[in-house]
PDB file of N, CA, C and O in Angstrom:
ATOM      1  N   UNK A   1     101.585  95.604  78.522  1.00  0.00           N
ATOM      2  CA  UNK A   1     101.138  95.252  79.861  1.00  0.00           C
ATOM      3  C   UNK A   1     101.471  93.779  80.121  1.00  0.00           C
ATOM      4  O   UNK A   1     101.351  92.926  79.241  1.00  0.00           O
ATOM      5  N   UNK A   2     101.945  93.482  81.513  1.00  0.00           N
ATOM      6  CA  UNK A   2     102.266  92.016  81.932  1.00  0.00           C
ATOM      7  C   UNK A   2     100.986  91.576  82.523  1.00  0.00           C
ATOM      8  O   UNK A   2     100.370  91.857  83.551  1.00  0.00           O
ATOM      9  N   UNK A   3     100.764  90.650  81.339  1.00  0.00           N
ATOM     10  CA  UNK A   3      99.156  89.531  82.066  1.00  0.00           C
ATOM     11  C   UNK A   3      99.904  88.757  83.399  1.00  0.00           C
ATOM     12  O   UNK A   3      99.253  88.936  84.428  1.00  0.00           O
ATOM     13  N   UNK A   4     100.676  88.243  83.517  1.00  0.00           N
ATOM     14  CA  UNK A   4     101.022  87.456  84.476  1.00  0.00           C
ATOM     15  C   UNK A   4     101.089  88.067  85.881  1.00  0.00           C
ATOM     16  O   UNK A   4     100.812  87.512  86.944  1.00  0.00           O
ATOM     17  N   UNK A   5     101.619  89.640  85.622  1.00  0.00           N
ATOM     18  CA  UNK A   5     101.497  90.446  87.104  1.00  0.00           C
ATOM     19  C   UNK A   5      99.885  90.630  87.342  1.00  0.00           C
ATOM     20  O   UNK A   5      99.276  90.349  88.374  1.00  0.00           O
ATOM     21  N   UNK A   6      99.370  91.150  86.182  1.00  0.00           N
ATOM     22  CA  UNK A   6      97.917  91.952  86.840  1.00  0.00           C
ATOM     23  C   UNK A   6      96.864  90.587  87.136  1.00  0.00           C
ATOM     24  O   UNK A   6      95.831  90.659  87.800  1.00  0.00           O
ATOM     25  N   UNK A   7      97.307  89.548  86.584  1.00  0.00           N
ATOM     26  CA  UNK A   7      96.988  88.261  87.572  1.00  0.00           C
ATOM     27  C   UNK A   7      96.864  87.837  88.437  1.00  0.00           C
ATOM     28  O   UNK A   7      95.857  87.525  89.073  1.00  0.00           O
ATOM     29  N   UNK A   8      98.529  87.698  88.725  1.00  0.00           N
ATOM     30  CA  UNK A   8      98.721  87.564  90.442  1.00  0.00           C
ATOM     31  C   UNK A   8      98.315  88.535  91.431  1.00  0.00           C
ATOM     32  O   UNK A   8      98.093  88.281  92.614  1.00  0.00           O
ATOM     33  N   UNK A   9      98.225  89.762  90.823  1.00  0.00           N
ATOM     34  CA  UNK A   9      97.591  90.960  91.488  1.00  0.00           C
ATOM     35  C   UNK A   9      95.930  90.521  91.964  1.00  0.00           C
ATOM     36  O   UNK A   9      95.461  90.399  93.096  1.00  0.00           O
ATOM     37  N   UNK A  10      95.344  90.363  90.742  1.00  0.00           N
ATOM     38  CA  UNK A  10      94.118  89.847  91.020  1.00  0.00           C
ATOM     39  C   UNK A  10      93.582  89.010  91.655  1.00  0.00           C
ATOM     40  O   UNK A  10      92.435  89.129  92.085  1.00  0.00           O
ATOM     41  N   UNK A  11      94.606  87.616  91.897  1.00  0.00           N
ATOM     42  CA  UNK A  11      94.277  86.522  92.857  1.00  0.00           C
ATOM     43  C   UNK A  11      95.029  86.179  94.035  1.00  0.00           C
ATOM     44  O   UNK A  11      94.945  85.126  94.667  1.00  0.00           O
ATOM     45  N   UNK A  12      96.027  87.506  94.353  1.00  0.00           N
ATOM     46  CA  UNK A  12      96.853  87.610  95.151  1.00  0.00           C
ATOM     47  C   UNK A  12      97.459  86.102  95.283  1.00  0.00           C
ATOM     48  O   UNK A  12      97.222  85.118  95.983  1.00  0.00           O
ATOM     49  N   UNK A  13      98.427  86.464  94.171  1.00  0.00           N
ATOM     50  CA  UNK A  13      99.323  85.526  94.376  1.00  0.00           C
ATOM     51  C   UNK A  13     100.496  85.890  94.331  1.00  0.00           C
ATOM     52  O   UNK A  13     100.752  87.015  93.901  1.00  0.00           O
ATOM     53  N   UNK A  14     101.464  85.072  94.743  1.00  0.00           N
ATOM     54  CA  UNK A  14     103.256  85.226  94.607  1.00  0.00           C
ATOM     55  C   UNK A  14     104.023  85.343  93.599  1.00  0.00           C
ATOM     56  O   UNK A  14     103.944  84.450  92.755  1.00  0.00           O
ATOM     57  N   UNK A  15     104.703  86.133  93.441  1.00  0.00           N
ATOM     58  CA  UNK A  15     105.388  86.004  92.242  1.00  0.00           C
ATOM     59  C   UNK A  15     106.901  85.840  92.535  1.00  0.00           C
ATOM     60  O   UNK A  15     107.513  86.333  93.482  1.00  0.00           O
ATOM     61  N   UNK A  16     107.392  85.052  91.540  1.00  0.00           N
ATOM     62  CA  UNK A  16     108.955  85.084  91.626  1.00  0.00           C
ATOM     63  C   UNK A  16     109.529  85.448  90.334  1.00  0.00           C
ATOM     64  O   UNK A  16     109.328  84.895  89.253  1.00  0.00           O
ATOM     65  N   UNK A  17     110.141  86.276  90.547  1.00  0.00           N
ATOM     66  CA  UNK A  17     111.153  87.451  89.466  1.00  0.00           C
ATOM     67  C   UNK A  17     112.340  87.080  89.600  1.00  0.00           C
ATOM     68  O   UNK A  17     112.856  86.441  90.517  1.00  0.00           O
ATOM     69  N   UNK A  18     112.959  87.664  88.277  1.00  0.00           N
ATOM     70  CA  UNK A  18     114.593  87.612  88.375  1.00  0.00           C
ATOM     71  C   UNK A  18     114.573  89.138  88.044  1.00  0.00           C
ATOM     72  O   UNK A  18     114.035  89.501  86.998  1.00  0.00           O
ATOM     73  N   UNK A  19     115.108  90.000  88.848  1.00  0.00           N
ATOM     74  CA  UNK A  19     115.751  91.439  88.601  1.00  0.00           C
ATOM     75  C   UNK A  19     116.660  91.764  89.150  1.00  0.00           C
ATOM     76  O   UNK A  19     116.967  91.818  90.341  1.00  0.00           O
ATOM     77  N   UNK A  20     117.340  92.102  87.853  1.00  0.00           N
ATOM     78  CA  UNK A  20     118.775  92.676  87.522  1.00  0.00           C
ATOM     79  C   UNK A  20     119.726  91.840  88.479  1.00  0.00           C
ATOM     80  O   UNK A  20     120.439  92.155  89.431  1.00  0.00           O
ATOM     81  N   UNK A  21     119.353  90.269  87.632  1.00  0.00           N
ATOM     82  CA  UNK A  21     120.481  89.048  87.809  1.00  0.00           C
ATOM     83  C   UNK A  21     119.549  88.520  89.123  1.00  0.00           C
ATOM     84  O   UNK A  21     119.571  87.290  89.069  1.00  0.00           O
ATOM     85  N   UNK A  22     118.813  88.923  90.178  1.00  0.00           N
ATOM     86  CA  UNK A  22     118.506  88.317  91.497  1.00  0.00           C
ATOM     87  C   UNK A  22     116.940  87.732  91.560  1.00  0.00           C
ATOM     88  O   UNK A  22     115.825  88.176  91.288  1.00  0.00           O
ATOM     89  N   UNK A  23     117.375  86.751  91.965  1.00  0.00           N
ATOM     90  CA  UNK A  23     115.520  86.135  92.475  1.00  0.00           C
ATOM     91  C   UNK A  23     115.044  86.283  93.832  1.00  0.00           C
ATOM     92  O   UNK A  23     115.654  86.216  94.899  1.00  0.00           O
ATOM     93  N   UNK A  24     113.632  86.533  93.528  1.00  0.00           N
ATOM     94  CA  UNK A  24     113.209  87.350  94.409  1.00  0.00           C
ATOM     95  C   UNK A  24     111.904  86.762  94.462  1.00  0.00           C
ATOM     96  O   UNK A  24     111.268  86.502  93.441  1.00  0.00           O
ATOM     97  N   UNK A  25     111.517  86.559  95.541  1.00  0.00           N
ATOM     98  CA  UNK A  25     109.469  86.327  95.937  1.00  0.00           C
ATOM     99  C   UNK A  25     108.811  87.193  96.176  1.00  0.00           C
ATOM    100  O   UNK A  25     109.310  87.912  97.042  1.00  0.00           O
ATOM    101  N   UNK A  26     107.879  87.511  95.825  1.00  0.00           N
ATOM    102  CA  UNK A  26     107.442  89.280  95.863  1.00  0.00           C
ATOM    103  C   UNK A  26     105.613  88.879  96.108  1.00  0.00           C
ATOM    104  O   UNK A  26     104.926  87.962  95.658  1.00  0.00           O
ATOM    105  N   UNK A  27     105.314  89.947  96.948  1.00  0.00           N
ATOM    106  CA  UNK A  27     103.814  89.943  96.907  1.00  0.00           C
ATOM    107  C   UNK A  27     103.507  91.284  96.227  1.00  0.00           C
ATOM    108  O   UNK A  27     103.852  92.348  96.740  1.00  0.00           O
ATOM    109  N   UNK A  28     102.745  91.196  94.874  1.00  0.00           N
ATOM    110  CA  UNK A  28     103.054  92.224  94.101  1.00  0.00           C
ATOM    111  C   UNK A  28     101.352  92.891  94.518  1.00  0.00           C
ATOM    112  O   UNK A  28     100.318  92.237  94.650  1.00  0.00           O
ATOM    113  N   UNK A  29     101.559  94.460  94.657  1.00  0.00           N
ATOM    114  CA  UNK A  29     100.365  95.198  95.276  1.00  0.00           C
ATOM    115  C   UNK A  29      99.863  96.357  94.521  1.00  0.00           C
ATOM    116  O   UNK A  29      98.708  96.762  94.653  1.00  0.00           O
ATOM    117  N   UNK A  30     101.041  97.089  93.439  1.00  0.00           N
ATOM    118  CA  UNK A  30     100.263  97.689  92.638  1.00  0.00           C
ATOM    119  C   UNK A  30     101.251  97.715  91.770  1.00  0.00           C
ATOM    120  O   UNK A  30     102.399  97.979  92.128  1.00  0.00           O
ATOM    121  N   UNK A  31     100.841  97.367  90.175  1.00  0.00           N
ATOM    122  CA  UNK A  31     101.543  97.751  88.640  1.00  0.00           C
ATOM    123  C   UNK A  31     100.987  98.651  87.877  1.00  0.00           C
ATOM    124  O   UNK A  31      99.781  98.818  87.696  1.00  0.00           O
ATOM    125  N   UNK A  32     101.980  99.313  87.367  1.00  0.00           N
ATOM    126  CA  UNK A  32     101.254 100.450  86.226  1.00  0.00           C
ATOM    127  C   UNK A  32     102.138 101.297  86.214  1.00  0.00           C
ATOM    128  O   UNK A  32     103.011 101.098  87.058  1.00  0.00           O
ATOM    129  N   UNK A  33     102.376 102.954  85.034  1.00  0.00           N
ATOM    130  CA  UNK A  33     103.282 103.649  84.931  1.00  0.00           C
ATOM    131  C   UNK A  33     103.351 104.260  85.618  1.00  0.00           C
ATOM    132  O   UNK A  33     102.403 104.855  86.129  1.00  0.00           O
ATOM    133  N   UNK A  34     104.793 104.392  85.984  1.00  0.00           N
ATOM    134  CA  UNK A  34     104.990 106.251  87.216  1.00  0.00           C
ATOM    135  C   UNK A  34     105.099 107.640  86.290  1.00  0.00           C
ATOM    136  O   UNK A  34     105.350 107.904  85.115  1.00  0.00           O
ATOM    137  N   UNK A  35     104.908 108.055  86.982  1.00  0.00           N
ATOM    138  CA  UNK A  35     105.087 109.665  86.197  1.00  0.00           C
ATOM    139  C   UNK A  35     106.122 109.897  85.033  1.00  0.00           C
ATOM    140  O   UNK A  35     106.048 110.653  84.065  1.00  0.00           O
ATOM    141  N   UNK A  36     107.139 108.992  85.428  1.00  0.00           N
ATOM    142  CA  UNK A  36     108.618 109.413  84.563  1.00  0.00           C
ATOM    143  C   UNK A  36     108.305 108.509  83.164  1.00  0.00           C
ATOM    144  O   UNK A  36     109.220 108.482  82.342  1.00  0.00           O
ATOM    145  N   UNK A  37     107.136 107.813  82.868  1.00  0.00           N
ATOM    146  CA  UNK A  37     106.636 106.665  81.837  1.00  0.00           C
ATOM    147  C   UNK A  37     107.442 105.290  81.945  1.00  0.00           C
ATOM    148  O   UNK A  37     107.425 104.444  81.051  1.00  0.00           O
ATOM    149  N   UNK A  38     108.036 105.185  82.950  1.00  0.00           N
ATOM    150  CA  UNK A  38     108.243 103.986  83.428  1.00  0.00           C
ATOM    151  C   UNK A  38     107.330 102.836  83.891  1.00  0.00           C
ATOM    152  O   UNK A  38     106.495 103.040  84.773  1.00  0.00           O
ATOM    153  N   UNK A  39     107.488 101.517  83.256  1.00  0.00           N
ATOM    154  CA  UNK A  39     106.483 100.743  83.652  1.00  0.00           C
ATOM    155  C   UNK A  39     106.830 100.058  85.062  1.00  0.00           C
ATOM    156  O   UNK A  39     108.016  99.732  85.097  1.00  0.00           O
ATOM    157  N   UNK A  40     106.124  99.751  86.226  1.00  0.00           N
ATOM    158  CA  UNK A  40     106.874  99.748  87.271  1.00  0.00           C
ATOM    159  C   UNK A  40     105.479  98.866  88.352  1.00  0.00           C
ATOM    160  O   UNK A  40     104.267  99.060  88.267  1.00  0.00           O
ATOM    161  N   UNK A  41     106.158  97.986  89.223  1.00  0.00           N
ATOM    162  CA  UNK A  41     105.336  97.051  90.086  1.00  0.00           C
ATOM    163  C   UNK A  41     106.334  97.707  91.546  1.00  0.00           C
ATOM    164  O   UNK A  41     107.489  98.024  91.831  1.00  0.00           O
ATOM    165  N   UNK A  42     104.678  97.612  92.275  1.00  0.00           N
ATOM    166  CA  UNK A  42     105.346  97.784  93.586  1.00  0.00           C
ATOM    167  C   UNK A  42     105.062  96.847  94.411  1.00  0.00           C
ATOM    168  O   UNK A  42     103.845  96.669  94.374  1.00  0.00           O
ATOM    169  N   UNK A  43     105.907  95.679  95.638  1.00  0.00           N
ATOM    170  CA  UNK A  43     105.887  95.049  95.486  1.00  0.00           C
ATOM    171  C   UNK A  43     106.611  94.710  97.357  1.00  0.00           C
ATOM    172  O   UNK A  43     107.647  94.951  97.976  1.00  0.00           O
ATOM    173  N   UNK A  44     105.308  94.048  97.600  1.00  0.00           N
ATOM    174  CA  UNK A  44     106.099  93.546  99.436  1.00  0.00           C
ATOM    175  C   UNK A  44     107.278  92.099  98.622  1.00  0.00           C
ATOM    176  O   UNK A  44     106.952  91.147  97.913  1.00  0.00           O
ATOM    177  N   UNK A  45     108.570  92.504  99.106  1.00  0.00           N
ATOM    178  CA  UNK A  45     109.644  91.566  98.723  1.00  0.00           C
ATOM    179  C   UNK A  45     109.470  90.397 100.150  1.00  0.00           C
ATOM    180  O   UNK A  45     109.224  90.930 101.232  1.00  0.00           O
ATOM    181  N   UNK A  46     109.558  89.370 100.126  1.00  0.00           N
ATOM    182  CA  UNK A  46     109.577  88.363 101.179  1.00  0.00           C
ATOM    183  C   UNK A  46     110.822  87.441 100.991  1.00  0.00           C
ATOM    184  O   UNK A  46     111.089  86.653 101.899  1.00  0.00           O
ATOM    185  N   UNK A  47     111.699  87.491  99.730  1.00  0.00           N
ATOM    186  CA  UNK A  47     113.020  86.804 100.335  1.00  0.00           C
ATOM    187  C   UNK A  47     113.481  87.459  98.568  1.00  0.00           C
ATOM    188  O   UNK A  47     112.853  87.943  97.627  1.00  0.00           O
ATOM    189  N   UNK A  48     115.375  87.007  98.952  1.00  0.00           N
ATOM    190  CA  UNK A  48     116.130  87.495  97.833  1.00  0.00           C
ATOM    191  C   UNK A  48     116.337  89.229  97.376  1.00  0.00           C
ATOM    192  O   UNK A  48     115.655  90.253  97.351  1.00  0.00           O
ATOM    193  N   UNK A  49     117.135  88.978  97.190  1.00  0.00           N
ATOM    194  CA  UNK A  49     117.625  90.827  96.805  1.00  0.00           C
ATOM    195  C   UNK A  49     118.208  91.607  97.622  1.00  0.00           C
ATOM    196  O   UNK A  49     119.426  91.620  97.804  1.00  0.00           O
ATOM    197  N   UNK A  50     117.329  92.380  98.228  1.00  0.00           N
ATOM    198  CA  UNK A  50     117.693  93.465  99.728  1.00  0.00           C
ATOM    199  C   UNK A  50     117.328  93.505 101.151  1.00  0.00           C
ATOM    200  O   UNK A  50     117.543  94.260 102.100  1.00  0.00           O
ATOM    201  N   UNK A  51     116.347  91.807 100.824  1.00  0.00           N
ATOM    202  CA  UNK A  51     115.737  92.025 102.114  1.00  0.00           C
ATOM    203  C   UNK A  51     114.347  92.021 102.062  1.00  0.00           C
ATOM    204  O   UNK A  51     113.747  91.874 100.997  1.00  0.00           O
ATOM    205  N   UNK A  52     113.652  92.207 103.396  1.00  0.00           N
ATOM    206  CA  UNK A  52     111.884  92.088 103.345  1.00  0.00           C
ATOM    207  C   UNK A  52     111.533  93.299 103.543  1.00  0.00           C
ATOM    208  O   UNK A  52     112.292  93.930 104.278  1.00  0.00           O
ATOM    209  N   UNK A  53     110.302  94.051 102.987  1.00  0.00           N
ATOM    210  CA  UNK A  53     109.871  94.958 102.647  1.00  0.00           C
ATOM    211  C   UNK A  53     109.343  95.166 101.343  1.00  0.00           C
ATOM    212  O   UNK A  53     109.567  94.376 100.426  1.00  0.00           O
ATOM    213  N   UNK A  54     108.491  96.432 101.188  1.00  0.00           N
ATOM    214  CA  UNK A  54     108.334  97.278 100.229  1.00  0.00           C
ATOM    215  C   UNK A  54     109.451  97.408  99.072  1.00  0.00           C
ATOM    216  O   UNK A  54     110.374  98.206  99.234  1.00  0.00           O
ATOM    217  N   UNK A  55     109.353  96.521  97.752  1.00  0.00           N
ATOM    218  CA  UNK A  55     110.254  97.232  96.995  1.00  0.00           C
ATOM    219  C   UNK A  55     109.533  98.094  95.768  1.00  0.00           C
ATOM    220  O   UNK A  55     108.319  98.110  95.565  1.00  0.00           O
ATOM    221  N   UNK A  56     110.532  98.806  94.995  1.00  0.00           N
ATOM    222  CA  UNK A  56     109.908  99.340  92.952  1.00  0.00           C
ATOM    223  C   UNK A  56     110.500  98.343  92.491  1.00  0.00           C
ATOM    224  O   UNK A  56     111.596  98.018  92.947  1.00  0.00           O
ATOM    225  N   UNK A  57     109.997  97.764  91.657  1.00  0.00           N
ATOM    226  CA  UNK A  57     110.716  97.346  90.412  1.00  0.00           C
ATOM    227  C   UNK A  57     110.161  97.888  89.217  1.00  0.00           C
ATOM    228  O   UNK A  57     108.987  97.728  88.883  1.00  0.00           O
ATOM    229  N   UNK A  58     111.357  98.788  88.318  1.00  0.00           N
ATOM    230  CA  UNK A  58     111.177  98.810  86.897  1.00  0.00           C
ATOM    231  C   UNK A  58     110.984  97.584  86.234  1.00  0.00           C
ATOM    232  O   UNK A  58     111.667  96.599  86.514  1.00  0.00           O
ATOM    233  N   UNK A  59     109.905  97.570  85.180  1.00  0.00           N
ATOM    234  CA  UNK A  59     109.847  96.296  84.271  1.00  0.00           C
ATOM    235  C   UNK A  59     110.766  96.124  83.202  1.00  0.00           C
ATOM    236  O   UNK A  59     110.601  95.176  82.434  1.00  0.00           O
ATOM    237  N   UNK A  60     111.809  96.992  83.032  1.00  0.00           N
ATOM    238  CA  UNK A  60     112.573  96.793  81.509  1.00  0.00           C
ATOM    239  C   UNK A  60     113.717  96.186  82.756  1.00  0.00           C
ATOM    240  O   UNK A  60     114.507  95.380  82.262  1.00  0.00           O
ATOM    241  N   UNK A  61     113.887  96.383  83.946  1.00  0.00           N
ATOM    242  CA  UNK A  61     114.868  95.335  84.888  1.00  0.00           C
ATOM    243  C   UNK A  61     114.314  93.949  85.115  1.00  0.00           C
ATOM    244  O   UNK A  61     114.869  93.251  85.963  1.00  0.00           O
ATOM    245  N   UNK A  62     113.381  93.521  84.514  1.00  0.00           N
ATOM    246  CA  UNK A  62     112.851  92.174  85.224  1.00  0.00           C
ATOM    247  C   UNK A  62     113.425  91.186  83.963  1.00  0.00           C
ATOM    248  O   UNK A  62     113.157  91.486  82.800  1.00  0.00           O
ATOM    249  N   UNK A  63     114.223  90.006  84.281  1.00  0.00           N
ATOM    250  CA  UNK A  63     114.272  89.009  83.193  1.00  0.00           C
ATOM    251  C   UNK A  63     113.070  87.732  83.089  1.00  0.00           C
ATOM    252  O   UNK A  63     112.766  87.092  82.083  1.00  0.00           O
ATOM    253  N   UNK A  64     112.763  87.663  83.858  1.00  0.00           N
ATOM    254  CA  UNK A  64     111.479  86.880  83.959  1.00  0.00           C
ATOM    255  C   UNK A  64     110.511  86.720  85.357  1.00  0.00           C
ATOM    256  O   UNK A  64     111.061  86.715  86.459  1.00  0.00           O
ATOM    257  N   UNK A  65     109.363  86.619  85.262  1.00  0.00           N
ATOM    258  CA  UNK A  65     108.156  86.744  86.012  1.00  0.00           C
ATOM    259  C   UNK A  65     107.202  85.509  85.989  1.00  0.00           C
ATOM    260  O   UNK A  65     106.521  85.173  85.020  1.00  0.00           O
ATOM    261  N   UNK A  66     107.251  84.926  87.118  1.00  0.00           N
ATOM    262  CA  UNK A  66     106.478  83.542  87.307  1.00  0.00           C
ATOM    263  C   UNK A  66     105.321  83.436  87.954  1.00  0.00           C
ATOM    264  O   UNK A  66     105.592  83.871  89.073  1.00  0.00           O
ATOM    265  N   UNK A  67     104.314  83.161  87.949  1.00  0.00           N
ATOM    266  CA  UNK A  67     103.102  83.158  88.924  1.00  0.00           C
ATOM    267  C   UNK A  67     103.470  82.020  90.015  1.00  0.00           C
ATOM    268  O   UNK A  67     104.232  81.160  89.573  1.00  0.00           O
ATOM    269  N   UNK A  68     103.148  81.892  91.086  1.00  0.00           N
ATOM    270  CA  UNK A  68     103.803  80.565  92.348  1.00  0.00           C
ATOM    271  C   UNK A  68     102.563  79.581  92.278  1.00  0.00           C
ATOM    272  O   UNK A  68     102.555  78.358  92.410  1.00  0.00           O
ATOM    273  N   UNK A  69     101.280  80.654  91.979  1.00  0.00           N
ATOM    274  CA  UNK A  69      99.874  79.770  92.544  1.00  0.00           C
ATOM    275  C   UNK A  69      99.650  79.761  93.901  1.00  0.00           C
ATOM    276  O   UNK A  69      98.692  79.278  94.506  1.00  0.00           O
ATOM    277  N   UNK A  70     100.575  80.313  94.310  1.00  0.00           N
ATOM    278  CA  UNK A  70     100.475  80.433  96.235  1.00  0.00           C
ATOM    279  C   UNK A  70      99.710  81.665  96.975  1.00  0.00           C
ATOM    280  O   UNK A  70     100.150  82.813  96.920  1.00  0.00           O
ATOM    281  N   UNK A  71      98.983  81.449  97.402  1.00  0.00           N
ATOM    282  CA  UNK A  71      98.304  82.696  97.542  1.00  0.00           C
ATOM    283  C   UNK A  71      99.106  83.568  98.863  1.00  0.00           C
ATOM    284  O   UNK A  71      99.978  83.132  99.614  1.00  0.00           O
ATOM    285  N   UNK A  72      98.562  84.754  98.846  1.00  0.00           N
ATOM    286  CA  UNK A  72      98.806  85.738 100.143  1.00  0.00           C
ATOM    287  C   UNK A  72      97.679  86.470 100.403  1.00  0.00           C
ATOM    288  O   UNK A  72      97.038  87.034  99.517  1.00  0.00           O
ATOM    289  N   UNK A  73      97.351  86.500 101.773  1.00  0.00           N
ATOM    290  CA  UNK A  73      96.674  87.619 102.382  1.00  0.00           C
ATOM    291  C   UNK A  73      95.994  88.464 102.241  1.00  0.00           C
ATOM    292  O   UNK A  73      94.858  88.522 102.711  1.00  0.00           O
ATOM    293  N   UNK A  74      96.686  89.560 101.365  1.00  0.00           N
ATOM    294  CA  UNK A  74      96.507  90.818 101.243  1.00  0.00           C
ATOM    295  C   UNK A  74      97.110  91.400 102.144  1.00  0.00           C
ATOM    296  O   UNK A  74      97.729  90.988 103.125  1.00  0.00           O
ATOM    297  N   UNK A  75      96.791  92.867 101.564  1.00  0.00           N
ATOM    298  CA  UNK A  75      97.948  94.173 101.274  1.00  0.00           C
ATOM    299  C   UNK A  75      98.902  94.087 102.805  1.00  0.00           C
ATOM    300  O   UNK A  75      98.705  93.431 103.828  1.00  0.00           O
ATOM    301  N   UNK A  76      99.429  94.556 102.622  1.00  0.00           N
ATOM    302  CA  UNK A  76     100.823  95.037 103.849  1.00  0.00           C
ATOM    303  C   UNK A  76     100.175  95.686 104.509  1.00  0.00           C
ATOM    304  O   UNK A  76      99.037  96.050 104.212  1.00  0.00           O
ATOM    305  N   UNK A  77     101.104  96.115 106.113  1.00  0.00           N
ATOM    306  CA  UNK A  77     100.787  97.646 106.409  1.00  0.00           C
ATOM    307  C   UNK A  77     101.414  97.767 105.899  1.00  0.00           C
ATOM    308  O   UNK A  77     102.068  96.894 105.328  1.00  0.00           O
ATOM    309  N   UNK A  78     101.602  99.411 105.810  1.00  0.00           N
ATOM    310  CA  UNK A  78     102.122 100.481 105.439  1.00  0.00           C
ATOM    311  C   UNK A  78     101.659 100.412 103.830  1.00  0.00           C
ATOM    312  O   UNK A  78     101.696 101.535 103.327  1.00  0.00           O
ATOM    313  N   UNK A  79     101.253  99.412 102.946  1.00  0.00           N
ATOM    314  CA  UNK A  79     100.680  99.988 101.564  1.00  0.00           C
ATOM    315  C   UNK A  79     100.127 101.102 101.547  1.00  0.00           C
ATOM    316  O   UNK A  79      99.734 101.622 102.592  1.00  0.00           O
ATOM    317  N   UNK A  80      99.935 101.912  99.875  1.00  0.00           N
ATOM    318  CA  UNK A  80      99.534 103.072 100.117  1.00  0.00           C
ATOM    319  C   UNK A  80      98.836 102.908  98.495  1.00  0.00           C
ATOM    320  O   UNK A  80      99.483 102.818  97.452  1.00  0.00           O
ATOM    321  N   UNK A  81      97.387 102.901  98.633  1.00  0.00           N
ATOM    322  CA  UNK A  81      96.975 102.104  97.599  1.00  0.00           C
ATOM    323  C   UNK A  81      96.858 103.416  96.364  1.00  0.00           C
ATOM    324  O   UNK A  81      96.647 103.325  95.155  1.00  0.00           O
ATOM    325  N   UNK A  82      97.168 105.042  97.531  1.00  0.00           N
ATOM    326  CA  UNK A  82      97.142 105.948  96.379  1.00  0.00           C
ATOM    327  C   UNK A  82      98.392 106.633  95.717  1.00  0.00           C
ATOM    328  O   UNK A  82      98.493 107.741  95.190  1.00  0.00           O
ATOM    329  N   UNK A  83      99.171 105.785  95.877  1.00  0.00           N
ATOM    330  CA  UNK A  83     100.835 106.241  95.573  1.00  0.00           C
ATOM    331  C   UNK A  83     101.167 107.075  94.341  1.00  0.00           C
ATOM    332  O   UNK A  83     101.393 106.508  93.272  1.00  0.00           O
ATOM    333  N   UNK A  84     101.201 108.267  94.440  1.00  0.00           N
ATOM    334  CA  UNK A  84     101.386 109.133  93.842  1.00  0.00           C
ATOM    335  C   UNK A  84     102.206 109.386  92.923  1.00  0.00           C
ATOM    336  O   UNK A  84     102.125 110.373  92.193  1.00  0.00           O
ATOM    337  N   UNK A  85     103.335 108.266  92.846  1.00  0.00           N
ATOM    338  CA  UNK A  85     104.763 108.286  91.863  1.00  0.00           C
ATOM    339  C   UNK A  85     103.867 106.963  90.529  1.00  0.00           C
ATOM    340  O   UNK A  85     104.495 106.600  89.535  1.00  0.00           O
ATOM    341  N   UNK A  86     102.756 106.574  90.744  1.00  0.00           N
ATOM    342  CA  UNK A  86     101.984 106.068  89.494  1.00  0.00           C
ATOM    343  C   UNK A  86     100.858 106.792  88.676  1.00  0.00           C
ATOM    344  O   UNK A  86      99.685 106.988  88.992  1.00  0.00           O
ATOM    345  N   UNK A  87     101.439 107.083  87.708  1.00  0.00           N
ATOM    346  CA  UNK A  87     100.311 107.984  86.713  1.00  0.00           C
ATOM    347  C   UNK A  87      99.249 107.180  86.311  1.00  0.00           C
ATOM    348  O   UNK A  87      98.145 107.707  86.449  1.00  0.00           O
ATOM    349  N   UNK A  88      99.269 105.997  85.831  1.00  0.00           N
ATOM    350  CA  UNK A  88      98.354 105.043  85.232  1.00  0.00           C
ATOM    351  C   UNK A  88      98.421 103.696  86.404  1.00  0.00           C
ATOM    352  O   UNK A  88      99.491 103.150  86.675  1.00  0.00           O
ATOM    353  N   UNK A  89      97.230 103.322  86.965  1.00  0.00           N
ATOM    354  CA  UNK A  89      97.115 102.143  87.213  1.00  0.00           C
ATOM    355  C   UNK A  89      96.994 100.847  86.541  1.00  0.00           C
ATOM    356  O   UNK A  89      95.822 100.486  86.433  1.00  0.00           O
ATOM    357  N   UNK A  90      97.727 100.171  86.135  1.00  0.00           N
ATOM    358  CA  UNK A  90      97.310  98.408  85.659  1.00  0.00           C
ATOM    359  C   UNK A  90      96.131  97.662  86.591  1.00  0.00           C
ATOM    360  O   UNK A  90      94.962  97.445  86.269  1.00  0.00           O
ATOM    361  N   UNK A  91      96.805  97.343  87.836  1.00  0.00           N
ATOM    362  CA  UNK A  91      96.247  96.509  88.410  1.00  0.00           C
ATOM    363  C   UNK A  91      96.676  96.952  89.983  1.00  0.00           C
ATOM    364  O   UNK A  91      97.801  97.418  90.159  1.00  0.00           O
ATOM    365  N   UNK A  92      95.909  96.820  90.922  1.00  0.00           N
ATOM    366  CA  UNK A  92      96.241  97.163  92.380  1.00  0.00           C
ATOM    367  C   UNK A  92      95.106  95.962  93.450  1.00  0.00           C
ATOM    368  O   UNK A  92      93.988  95.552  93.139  1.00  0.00           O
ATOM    369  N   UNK A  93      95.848  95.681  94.635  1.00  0.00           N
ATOM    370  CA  UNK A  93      95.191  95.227  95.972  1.00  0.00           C
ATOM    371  C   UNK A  93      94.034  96.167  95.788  1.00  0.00           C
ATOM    372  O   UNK A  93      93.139  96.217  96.631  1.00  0.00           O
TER     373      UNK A  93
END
């Protein structure tokens, strides 16, 4: 388990990732396994990668994970705090 996500989860804070080569600012909203036993964060993206929105990130794609200390809000619309493609919860909004 990543202490640093279920952290920022907890104090809603920012995180900045590098996955698969790209940096990215992410407001991370729920971590834990999906069905397929993938460990996996889901995650409002706010700059870098594909764009703003809702992204997945697999954790065996992440090269490193930073806390900002910057806080956010809370949850998005459109979150869906019962997302069904996670078998195990870590940490959630």
């Amino acid at each position: 388990m990543n202490q640093t996500i279920t952290n920022a989860i907890r104090d809603r804070h920012l995180l900045r990732i590098t996955y698969k080569g790209e940096s990215r600012e992410v407001e991370p909203h729920i971590y834990g396994r999906q069905t397929s036993g993938k460990d996996a964060l889901s995650a409002w993206q706010r700059s870098g990668g594909s764009g703003i929105g809702f992204r997945l990130f697999h954790l065996a794609d992440l090269s490193s994970c930073t806390d900002l200390a910057l806080s956010f809000p809370g949850p998005r619309d459109g979150y869906n705090r019962d997302d069904k493609q996670f078998a195990v919860v870590f940490a959630q909004l």
